[in-house]
N, C-alpha and C positions, 0 to 999 in steps of 0.2 A: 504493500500500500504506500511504498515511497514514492511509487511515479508524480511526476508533478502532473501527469493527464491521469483524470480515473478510467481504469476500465471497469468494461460493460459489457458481461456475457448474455446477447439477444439469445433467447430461447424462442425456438418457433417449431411448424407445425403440428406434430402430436397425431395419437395414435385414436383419433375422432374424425367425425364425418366434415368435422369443417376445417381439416386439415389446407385444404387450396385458399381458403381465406386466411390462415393463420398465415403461408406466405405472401398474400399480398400485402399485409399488413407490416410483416418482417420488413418488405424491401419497400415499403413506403419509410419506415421509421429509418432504418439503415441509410437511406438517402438524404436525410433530416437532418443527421448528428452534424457537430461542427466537429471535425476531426482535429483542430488543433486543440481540444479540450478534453476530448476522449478517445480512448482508442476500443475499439470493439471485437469483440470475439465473439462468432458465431457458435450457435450449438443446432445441430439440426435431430429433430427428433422423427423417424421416419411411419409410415404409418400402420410398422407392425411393431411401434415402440422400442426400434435401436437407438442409440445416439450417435454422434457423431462432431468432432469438434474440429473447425477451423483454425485459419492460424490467427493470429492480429492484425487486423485491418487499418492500412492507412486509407483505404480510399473504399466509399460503397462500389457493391457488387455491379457489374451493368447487364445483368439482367437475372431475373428471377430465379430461373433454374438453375442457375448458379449458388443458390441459396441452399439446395440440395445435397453439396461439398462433394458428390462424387469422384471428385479425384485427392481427397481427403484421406489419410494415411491413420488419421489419428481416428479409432472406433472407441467405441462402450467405455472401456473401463480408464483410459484416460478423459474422456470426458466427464465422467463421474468424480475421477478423481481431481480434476480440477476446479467441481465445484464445492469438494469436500474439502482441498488443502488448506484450508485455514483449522481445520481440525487436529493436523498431525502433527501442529509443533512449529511447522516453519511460518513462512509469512503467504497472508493468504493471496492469489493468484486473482481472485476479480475481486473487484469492490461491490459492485452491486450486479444482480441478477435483474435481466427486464423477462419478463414473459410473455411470450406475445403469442401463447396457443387460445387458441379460442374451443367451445365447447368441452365433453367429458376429456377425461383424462388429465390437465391442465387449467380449464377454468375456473374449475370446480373445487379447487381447495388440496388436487393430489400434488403439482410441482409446488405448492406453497407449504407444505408440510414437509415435503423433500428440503428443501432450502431451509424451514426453520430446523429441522435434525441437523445441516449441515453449518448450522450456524452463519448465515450467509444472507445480507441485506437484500430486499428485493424490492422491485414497485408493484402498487396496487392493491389490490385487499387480501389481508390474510385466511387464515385456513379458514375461518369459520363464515364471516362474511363470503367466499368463494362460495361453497358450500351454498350458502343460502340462498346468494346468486344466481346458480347455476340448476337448485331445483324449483320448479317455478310453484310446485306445491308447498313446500315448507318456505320459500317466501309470502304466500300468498298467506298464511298462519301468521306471519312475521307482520306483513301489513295489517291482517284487523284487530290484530294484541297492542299496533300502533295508532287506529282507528281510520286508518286509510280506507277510503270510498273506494269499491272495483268492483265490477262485473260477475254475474253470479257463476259457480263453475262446480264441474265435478272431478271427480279421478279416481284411477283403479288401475291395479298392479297386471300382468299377462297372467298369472296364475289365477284370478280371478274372475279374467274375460274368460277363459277357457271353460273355468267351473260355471261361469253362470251369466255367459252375454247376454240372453234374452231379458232376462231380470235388468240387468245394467242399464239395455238399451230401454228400457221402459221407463224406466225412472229417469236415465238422462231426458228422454224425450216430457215428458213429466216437469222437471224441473225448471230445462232450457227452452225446450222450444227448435223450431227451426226458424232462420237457419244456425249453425252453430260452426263454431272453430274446433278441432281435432289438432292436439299438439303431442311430441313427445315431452314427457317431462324435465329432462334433462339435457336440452339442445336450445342453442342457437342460430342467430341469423336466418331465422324463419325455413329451417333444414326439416322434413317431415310434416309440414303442417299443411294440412287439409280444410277447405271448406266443406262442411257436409247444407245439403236442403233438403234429404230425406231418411228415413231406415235406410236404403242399400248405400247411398252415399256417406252415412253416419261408421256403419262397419266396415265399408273399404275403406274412409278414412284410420277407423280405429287398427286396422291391419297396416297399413299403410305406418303410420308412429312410430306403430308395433317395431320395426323393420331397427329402429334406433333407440331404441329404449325400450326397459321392462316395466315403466311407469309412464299412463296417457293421463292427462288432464283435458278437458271439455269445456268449451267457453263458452255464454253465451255470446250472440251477436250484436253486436253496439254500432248500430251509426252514427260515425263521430268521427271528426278530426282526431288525426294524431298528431301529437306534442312533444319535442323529447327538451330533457334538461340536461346541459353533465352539470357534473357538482367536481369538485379536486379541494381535498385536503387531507385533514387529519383531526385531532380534535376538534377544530375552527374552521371547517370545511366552507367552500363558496362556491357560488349555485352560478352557472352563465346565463346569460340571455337563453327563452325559449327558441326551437324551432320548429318547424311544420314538414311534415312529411306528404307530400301529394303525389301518394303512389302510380302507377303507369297499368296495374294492371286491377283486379278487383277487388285485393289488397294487397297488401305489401309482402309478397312470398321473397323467396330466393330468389327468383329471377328477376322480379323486382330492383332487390337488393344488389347482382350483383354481377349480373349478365345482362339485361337490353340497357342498362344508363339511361333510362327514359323516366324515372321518378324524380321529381322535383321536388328539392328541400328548400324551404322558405327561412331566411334566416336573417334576422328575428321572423319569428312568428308575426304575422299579419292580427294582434290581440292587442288589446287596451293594456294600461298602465297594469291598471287592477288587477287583470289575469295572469299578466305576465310575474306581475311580485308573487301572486300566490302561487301559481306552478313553480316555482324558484322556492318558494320556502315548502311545499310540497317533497321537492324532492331532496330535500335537504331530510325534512322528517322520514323519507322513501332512506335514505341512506345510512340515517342512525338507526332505522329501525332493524338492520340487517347488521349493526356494526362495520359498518363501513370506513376502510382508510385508503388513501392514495386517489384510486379514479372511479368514477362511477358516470353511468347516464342512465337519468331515468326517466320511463318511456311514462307517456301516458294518452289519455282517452278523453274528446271534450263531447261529451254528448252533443250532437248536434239538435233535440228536439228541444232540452231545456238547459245547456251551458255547465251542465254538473260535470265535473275534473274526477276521474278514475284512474287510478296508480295501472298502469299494466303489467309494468316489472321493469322491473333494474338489470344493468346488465357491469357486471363489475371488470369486465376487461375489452370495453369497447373497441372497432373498430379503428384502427391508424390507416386505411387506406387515402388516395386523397379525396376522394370523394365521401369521407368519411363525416359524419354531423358533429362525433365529439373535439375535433380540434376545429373544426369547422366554425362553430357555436364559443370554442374560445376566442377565435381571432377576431370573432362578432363581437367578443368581450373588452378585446384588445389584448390579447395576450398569443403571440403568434406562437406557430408550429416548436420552432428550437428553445424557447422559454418556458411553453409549457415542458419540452421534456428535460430542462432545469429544473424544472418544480420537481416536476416528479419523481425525480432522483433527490430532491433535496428531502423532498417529505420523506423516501423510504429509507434517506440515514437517517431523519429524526425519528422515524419510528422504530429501528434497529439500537439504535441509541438508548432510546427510552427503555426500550424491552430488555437491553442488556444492564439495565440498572437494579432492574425487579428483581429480589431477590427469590432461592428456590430451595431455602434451606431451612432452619432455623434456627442458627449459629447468628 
């Protein structure tokens, strides 16, 4: 940790369906860094969960698949051991961990567990908030124990459909209504998610989730603008300017998101003073309510019949593409691409810092 530039081991793809987004977002960030203040070293994680580690980087990569390290000498267990060497005595080899997987494996609180074992600073939220983050049922617990407004919903494990989908499908229909959302529970960027408008539509969706999780959740349907917030800090966290999502297709799926480029994000939101504070302090309470540190965006639902604000869910390792809304919504804030990722390195020494003062003893 003598360098006078700190290094930065980027952690990217992962052993999840949104493994091709975790590298677009690598080689957005990668491209980002100011290399005379950092030096970066890749980790490529592939997507039957090998690793792989680069060398130090003076300059980003020029093009994506290169992000893949293919002609990388260095496998598994030196890259593991590099992000453990601060454990064996000598002096540790990266300063901070950035993680840039997105969905299970990674966003979910597993490389953040990996890192706190290894003693080793990193950005974004830790085990527990990931975790929370990343299932959209046990946040959905988390928002109304916080008294967050949202949409009414069900869920059920595969062991369950199997014992007893007709019943399921009754009550869902019963409850929600058509038409409804079909999600897997533990995925993002809109990967598995289905609109259902009848019975056969309803269980091909729920087959369909199936495919990526052993956990669906069922939404009702809400006609509403969507609103997303990021928030970035730490104990004193702050909320950006809102923005607007005005999808391309009938809602905002994956292709949406990530393949035609035809959805338009409105930034700032097209909303009064009044809205825009309260979505902002919204997800501010969206983000304590999951224990939330480093990055967060949190999405949300404006009813369009009566203007009522519905939490939809948080996502605690945002998108860095460029077309991405969370730094997007910063620069609307005034706070540009390479600053925000000063921050966010600065926050996850203060929170490595703080954690390493807490005692675990009781001596």
């Amino acid at each position: 940790m003598g360098n006078a530039k700190l290094t930065v081991g980027l952690v990217y793809g992962g052993k999840s369906g949104e493994h091709e987004i975790s590298l677009q977002t690598a080689f957005a960030v990668m491209n980002a860094f100011d290399y005379d203040k950092y030096e970066i070293i890749p980790f490529y994680i592939s997507k039957q969960g090998q690793w792989k580690m680069g060398g130090v980087l003076g300059a980003p990569f020029a093009a994506i698949e290169q992000l893949k390290l293919e002609k990388e000498p260095v496998g598994m267990a030196a890259a593991l051991s590099a992000v453990f060497s601060g454990l064996e005595g000598g002096g540790q080899t990266i300063d901070v961990m950035f993680p840039l997987l997105h969905g299970t494996n990674g966003e979910d609180g597993t490389i953040q567990g990996l890192f706190e074992m290894a003693n080793i600073p990193y950005i974004g939220a830790g085990v527990l908030a990931s975790a929370a983050g990343m299932d959209k049922v046990v946040m959905k617990k988390l928002f109304h124990e916080a008294g967050l407004e949202q949409c009414e919903y069900c869920y059920f494990s595969a062991s369950a459909w199997k014992r007893q989908s007709h019943e399921l499908v009754v009550g869902i229909e019963d409850k929600l209504g058509y038409p409804m959302f079909v999600k897997p529970a533990n995925l993002g960027s809109s990967v598995g998610i289905s609109k259902a408008n009848d019975k056969e539509g309803l269980i091909r969706a729920v087959e369909t989730a199936f495919r990526y999780d052993t956990k669906v959740i069922v939404e009702e349907f809400v006609d509403a603008r969507e609103l997303e917030v990021s928030v970035l800090g730490n104990e004193e966290p702050e909320a950006s300017v809102p923005g607007e999502i005005v999808s391309s297709g009938e809602y905002y799926d994956y292709a949406a998101k990530y393949i035609d480029g035809k959805s338009q994000m409105l930034i700032p939101a097209p909303v009064d003073i009044e809205m825009a504070d309260r979505l902002r302090e919204l997800a501010l309470q969206a983000f304590r309510a999951i224990e939330g540190s480093g990055i967060t965006r949190a999405d949300f639902f404006v009813r369009k019949s009566d203007g009522k604000i519905l939490i939809n869910e948080v996502n605690t390792m945002p998108g860095f593409t460029p077309f991405s809304m969370y730094p997007l919504l910063w620069r609307e804030t005034g706070v540009s691409y390479q600053v925000l990722l000063d921050r966010m390195i600065t926050l996850a020494l203060e929170r490595f810092r703080f954690r390493q003062s807490l005692k675990y003893d009781n001596e």
